[in-house]
C-alpha positions as CSV (number, residue, x, y, z in Angstrom):
1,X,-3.1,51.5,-34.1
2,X,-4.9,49.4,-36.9
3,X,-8.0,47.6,-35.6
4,X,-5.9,44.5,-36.5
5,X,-3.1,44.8,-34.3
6,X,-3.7,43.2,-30.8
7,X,-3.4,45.0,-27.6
8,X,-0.2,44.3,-26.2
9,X,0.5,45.1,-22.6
10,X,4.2,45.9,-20.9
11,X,4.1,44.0,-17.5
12,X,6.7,44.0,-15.0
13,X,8.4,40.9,-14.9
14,X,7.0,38.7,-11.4
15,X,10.3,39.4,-9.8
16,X,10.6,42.3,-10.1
17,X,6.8,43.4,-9.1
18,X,7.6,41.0,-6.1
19,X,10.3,43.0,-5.4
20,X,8.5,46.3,-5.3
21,X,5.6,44.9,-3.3
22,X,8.2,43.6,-0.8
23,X,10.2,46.9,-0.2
24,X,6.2,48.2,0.6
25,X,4.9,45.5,2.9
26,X,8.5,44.7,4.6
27,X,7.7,47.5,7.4
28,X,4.5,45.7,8.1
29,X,5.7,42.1,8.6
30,X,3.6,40.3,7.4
31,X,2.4,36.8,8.2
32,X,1.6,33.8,5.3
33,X,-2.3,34.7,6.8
34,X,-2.2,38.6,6.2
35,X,-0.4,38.3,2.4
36,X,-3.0,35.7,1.9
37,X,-6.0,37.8,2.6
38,X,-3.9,40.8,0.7
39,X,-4.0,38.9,-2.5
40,X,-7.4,37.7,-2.1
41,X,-8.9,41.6,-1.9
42,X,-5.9,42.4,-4.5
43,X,-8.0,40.0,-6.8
44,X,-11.3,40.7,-5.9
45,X,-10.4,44.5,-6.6
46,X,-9.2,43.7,-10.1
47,X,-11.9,41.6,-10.9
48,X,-10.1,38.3,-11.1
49,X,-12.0,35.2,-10.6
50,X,-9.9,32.0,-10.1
51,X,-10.7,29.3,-12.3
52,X,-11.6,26.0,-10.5
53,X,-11.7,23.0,-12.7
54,X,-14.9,21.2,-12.0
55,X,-15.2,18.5,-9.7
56,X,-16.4,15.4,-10.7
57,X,-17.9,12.6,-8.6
58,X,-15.9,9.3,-8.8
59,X,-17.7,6.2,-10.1
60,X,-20.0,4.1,-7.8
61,X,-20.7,0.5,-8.5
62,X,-24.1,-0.9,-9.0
63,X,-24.5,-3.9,-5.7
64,X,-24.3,-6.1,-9.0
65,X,-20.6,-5.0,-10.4
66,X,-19.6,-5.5,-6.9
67,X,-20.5,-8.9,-6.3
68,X,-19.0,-10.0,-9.5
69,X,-16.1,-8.5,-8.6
70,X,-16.1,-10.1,-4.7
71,X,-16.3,-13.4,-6.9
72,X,-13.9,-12.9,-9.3
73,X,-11.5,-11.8,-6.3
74,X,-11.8,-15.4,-4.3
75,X,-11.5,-17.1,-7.3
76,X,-8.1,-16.5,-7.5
77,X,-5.8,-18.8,-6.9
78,X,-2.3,-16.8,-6.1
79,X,-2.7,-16.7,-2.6
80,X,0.0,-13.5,-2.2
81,X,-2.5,-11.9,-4.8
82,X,-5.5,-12.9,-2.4
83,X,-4.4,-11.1,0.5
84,X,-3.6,-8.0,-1.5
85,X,-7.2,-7.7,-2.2
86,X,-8.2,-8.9,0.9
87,X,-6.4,-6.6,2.8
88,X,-7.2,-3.8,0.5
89,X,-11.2,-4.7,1.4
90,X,-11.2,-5.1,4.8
91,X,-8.8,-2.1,6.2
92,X,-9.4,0.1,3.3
93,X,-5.9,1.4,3.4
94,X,-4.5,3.2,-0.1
95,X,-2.6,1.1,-2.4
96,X,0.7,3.2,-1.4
97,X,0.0,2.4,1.7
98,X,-0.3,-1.6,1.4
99,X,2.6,-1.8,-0.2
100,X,4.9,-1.0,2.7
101,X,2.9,-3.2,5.2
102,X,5.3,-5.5,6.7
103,X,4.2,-8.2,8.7
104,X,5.3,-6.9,12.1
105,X,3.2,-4.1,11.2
106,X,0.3,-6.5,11.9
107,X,-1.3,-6.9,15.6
108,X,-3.5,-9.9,15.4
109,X,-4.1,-10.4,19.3
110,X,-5.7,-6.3,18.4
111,X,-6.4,-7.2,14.6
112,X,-5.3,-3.8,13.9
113,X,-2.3,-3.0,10.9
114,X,0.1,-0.3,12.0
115,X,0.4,2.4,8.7
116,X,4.1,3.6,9.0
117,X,4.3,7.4,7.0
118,X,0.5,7.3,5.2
119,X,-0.9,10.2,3.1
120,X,0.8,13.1,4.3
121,X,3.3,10.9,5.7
122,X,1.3,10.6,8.9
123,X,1.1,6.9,11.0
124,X,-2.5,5.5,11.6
125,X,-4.0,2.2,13.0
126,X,-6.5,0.5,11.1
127,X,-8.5,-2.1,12.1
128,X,-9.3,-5.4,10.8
129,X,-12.1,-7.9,10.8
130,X,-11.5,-11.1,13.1
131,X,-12.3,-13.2,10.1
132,X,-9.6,-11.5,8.1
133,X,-6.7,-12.9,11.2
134,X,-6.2,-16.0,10.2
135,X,-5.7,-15.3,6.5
136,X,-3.2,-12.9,7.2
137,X,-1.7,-15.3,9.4
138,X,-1.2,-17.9,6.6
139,X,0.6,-15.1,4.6
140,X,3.6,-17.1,2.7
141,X,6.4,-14.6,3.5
142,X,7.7,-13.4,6.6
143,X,9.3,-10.3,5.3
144,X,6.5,-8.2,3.6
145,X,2.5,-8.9,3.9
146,X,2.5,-7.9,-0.1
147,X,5.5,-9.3,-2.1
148,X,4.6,-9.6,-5.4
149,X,6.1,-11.0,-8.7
150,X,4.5,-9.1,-10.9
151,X,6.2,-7.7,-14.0
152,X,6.7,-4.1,-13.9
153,X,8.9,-1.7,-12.3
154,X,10.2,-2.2,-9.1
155,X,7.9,0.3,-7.1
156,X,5.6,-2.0,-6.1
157,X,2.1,0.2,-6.3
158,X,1.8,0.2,-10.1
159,X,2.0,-3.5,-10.1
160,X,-0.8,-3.7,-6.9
161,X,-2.9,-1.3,-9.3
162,X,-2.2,-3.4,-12.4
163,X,-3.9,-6.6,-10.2
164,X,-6.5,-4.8,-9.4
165,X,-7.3,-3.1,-12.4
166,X,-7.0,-7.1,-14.0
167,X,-9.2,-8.5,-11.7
168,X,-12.1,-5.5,-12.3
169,X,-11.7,-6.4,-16.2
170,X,-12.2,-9.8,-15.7
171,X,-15.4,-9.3,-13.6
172,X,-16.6,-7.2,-16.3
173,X,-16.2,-3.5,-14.5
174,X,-15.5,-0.7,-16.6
């Protein structure tokens, strides 16, 4: 072999390796827990480390940014966009989330919003503050809290993104 010529090595193709490792561990029955731990010492005894992409620490607003942006937000003067926002800041609840709040999702006697099916498409209460009530209250549409106009696809998220993303422009945030 020429010092040229790459190493090339035969492998057995996945299925067929799973396959083999199957007919060897079927008598053992194995739980998700015991392969897991198999494949973890498998890899530690061939030297493979897993690569991890790094983590990176999401951006944090100076108390400056923020207050421009709490300005610039009730400024507006779309009142559907105004309780986007202003539900997004006082419950805190993920734009996929505030999307499908419907307004019988809303207790004001508890000031609590009911979160049907939320990440992991689990249901949550979430409070909200007493001064928040009566501008939900005042929402223009009975069927959804969030009904926006906004041009874009009709999945409603992007376009509660897009808002938000316009209104951090226009108060100067990156």
């Amino acid at each position: 072999m020429s010092a040229v010529e790459p190493l090339t090595w035969r492998r057995t193709p996945a299925k067929r390796k799973a396959h083999q490792l199957a007919t060897t561990l079927r008598q053992e029955r194995p739980d998700y827990a015991y392969l897991k731990e198999v494949f973890r010492q498998l890899r530690t005894e061939l030297g493979i480390v897993v690569s991890r992409a790094p983590k990176h620490l999401p951006y944090v607003p100076s108390e400056q940014e923020i207050r421009r942006y709490y300005e610039t937000v009730w400024k507006t003067r779309k009142l559907g966009d105004l309780v986007l926002i202003k539900t997004l800041l006082y419950t805190g609840v993920r734009v996929s989330e505030l999307v499908a709040i419907r307004l019988n999702d809303v207790d004001f006697d508890r000031c609590q919003v009911r979160i049907n099916e939320g990440k992991g498409r689990k249901d949550r209460v979430v409070p909200f503050a007493t001064a928040f009530k009566e501008t939900l209250a005042r929402t223009p549409t009975p069927r959804a809290l969030c009904n926006w106009r906004r041009p874009g696809p009709s999945d409603l998220a992007p376009s509660a993104t897009a808002l938000l993303a316009d209104l951090a422009e226009e108060a100067g945030h990156r």
